[in-house]
C-alpha positions as CSV (number, residue, x, y, z in Angstrom):
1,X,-24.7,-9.1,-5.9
2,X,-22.7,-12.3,-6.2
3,X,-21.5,-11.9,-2.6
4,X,-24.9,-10.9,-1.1
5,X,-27.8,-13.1,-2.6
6,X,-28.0,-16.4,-2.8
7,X,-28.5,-18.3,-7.0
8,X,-31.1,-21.2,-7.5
9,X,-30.8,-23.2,-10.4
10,X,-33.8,-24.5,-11.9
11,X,-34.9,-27.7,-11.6
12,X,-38.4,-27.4,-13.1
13,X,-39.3,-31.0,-11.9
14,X,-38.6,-30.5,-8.5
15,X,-40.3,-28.2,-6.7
16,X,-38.6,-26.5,-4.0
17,X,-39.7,-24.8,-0.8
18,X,-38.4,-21.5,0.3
19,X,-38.2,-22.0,4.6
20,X,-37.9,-18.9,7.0
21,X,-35.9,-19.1,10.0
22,X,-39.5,-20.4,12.5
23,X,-40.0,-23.4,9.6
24,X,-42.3,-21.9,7.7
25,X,-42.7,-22.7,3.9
26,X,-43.3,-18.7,2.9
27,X,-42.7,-18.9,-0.9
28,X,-41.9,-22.4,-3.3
29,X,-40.5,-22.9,-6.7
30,X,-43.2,-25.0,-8.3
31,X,-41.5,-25.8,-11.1
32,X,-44.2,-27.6,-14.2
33,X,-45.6,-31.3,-14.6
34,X,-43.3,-33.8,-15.7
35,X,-45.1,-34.0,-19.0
36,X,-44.0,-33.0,-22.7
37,X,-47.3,-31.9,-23.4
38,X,-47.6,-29.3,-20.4
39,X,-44.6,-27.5,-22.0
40,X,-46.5,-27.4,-25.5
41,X,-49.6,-26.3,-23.8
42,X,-47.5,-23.2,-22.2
43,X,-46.2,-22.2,-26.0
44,X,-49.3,-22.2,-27.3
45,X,-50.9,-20.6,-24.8
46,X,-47.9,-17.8,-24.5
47,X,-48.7,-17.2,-28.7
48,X,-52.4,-16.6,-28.1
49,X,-51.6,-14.4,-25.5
50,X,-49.0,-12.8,-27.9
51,X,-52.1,-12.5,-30.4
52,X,-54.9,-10.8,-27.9
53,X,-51.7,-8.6,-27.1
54,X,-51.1,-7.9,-30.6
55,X,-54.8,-7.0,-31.5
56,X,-56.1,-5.3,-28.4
57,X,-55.6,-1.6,-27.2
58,X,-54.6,-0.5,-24.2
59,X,-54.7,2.8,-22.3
60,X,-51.7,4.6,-21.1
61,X,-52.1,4.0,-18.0
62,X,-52.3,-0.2,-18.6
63,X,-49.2,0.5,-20.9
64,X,-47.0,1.5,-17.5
65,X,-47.6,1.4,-14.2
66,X,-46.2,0.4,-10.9
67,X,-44.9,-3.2,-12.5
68,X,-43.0,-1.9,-15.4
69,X,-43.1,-0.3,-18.9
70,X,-45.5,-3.1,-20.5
71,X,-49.3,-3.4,-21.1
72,X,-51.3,-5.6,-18.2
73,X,-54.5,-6.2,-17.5
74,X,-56.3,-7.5,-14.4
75,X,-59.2,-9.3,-14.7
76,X,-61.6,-10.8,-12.2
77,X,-63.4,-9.3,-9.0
78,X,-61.9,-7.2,-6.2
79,X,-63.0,-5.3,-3.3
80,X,-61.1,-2.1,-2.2
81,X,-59.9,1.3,-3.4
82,X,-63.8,2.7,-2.1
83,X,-65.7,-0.3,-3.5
84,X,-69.1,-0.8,-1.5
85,X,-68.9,-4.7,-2.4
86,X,-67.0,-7.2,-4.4
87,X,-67.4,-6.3,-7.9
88,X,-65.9,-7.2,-11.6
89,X,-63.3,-5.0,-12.7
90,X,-64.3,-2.9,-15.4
91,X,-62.2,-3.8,-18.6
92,X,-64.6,-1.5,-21.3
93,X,-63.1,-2.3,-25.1
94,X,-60.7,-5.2,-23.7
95,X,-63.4,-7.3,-22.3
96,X,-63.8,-9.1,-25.3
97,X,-59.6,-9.8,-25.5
98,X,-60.1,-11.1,-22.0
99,X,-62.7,-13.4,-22.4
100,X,-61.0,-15.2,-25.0
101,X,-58.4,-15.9,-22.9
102,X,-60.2,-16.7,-20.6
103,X,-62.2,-19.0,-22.6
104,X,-58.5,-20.3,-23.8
105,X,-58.0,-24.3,-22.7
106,X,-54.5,-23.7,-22.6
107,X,-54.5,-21.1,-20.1
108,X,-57.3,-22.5,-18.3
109,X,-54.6,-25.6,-17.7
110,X,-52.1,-23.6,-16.6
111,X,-54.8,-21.9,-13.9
112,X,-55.5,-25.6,-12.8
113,X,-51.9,-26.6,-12.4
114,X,-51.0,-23.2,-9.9
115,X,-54.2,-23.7,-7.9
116,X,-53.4,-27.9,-7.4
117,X,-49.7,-27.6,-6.5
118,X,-51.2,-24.7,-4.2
119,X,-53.4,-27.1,-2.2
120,X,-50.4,-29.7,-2.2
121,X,-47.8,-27.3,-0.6
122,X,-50.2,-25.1,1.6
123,X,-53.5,-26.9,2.1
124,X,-55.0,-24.6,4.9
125,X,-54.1,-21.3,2.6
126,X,-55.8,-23.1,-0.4
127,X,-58.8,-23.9,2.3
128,X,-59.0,-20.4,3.2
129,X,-59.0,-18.8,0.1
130,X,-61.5,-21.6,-1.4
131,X,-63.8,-20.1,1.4
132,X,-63.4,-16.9,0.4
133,X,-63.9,-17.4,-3.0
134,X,-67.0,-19.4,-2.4
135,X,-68.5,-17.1,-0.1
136,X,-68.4,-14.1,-2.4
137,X,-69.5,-15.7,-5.6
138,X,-72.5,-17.3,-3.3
139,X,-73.2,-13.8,-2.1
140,X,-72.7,-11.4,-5.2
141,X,-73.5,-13.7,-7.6
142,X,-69.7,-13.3,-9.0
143,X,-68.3,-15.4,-11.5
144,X,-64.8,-17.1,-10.9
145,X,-62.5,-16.8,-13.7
146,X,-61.9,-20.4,-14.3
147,X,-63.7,-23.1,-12.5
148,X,-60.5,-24.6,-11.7
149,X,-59.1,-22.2,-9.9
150,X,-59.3,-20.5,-6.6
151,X,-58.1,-16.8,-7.7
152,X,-60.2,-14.1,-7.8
153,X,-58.1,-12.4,-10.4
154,X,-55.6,-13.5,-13.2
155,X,-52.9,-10.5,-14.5
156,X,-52.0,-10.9,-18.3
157,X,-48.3,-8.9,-19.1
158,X,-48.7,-8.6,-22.5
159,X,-45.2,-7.9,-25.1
160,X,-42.5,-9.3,-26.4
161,X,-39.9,-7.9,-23.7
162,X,-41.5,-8.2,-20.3
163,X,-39.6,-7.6,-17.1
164,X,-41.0,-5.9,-14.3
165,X,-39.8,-3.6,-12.4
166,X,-39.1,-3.2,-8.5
167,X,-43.0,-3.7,-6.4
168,X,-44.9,-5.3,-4.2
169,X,-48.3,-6.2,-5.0
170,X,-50.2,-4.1,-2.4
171,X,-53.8,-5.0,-3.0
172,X,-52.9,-8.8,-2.6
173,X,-53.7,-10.3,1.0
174,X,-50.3,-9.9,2.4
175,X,-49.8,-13.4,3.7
176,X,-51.9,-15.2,1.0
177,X,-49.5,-16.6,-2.1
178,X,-49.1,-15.4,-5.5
179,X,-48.6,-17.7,-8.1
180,X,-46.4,-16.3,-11.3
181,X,-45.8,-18.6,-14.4
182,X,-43.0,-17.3,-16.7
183,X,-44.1,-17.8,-20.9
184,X,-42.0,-17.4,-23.7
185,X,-39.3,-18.5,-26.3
186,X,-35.9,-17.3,-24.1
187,X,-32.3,-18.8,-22.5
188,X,-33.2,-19.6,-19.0
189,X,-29.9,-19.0,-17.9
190,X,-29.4,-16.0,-19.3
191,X,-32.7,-14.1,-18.6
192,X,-35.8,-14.3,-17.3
193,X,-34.6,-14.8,-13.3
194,X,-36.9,-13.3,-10.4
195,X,-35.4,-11.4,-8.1
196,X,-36.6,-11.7,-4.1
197,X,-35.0,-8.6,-3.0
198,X,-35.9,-9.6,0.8
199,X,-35.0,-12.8,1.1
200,X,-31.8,-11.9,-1.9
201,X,-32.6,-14.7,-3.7
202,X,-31.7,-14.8,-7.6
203,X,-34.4,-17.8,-9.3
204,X,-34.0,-19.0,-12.2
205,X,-37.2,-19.4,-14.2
206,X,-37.7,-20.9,-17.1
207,X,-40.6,-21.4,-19.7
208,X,-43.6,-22.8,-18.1
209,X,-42.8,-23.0,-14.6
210,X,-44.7,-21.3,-11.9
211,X,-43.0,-19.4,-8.6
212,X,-45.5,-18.8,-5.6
213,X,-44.5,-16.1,-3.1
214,X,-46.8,-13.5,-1.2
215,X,-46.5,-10.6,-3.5
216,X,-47.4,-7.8,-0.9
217,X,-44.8,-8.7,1.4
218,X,-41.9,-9.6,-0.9
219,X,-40.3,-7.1,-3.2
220,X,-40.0,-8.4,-6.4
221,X,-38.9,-7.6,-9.9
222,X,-37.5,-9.8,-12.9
223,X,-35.4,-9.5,-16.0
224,X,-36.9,-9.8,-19.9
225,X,-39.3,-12.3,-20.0
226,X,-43.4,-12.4,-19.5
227,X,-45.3,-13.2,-16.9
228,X,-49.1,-14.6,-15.9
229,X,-50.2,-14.2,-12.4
230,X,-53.1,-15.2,-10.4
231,X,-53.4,-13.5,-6.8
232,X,-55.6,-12.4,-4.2
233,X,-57.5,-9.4,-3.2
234,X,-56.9,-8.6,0.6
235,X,-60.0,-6.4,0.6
236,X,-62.0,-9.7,-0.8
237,X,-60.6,-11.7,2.2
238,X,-61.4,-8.9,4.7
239,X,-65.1,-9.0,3.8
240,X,-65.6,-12.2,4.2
241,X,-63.9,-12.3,7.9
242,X,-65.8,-9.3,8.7
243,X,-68.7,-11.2,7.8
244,X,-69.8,-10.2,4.5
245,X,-69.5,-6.6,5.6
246,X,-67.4,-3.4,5.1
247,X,-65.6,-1.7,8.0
248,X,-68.2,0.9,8.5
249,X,-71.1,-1.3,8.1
250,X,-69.8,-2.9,11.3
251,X,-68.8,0.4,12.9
252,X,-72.5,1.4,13.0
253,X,-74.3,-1.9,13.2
254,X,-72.2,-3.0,16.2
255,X,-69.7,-0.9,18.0
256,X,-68.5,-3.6,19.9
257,X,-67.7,-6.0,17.0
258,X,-66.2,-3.2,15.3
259,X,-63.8,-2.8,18.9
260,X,-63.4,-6.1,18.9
261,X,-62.2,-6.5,15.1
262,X,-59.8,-3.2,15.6
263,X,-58.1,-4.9,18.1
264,X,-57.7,-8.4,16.2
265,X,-56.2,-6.2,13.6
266,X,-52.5,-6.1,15.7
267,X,-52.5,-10.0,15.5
268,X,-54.0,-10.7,12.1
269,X,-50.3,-11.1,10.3
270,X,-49.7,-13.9,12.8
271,X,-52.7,-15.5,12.3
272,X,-52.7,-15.1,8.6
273,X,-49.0,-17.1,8.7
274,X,-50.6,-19.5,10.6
275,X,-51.9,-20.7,7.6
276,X,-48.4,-21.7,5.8
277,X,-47.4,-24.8,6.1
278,X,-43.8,-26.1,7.7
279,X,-41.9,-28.2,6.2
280,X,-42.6,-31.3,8.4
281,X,-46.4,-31.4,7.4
282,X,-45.5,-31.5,3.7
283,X,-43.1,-34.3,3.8
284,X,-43.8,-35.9,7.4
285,X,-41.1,-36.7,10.1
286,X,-39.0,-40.2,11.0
């Protein structure tokens, strides 16, 4: 590997954008506020999470699954997988756990932080998805997760030994950012790294800082430590560009939108990047 991928150090106060080879800011290292307290916040909220994950049962199938061999939960609102419209996942017995982390000010700080440095580093994309968000809780009548925030959904990894395996998170908008935050008591240098398989890049990633990469295009995986991430539904977005409608809504309300949007379809990864942000327009040009 050593000859192959390329090793970031962490520099937690520094963020630092990952550039493709057209300029293109496609994943960043948003490292954590220059602030003492910020770091307490993230312990404190890593033990509660430790707690809900101590108390709380979870079905085998939350227990492993595509990410690796540890419980996670998603909560929020999706649209996909055969859904009519937007809805709340259903969490049954563990919607109490939820809520009270939900309710939790310490992860509701950490939520605020990833969706802030997202509207620094990639305004348009944080327009966008603001949009989307907006228009589906106007419509459905869906609450967000945190007020602060502009993801439909939040993933808690719960354990002591979180690392996930090899994946890509294919219900995410492909070209839309994930944000992960890495929580717990562990030697950065030692463990802990996320792996970019893609663009071979080794991260370091250490206790309270937050990566942002689009999770359906990049593999990814990490070594022992636990994870939060916020993220967002592709199927979400879709209904809102198709106009607060499914595909086959449109296929027999209008056959020539439905023609029209088929045929968008071949371009919609380009237009999707066209809402990354290069370099220039972050820091500006001499």
């Amino acid at each position: 590997m050593e000859s192959e991928y390329s090793f970031l150090l962490s520099d937690v106060y520094s963020p630092r954008p990952i550039i493709d080879r057209f300029g293109n800011i496609i994943a960043c290292l948003l490292g954590r506020p220059d602030d003492d307290s910020y770091v307490v916040n993230c312990t404190n909220a890593f033990d509660a999470i430790l707690e809900v994950g101590d108390e709380a049962t979870f079905k085998k199938s939350q227990k492993c699954h595509k990410r690796g061999n540890f419980p996670a939960v998603n909560v929020g609102f999706i649209h996909g997988q055969g859904t009519l419209r937007p809805t709340y996942l259903v969490l049954g017995k563990l919607q109490p756990f939820m809520d009270r982390l939900l309710a939790n000010k310490l992860v509701r700080r950490i939520m605020g932080f990833q969706s802030g440095i997202l509207r620094i580093w990639v305004p348009k994309l944080y327009a966008y998805g603001k949009n989307v968000i907006k228009t589906v809780s106007d419509k459905m009548g869906l609450r967000q997760n945190f007020d602060c925030s502009i993801f439909p959904c939040v993933v808690f990894n719960f354990g002591r030994n979180v690392w996930t395996w090899l994946h890509q998170d294919l219900m995410n908008l492909a070209w839309f950012w994930c944000i992960i935050t890495a929580l717990g008591d562990f030697d950065v240098e030692h463990g802990g790294h996320l792996i970019m398989w893609e663009a071979k890049l080794v991260v370091e990633f250490p206790h309270g800082a937050s990566i942002a990469i689009p999770s359906a295009t990049f593999t990814h995986s990490n070594i022992p430590v636990r994870e939060g991430e916020c993220r967002t539904s592709g199927g979400l977005a879709r209904w809102v560009d198709n106009g607060c409608r499914t595909e086959k809504e449109i296929k027999a309300e209008d056959k020539k939108a439905y023609e029209e949007m088929q045929k968008k379809k071949a371009g919609r990864w380009a237009w999707g990047m066209g809402f990354w942000s290069k370099l220039s327009d972050i820091v500006g040009t001499e």
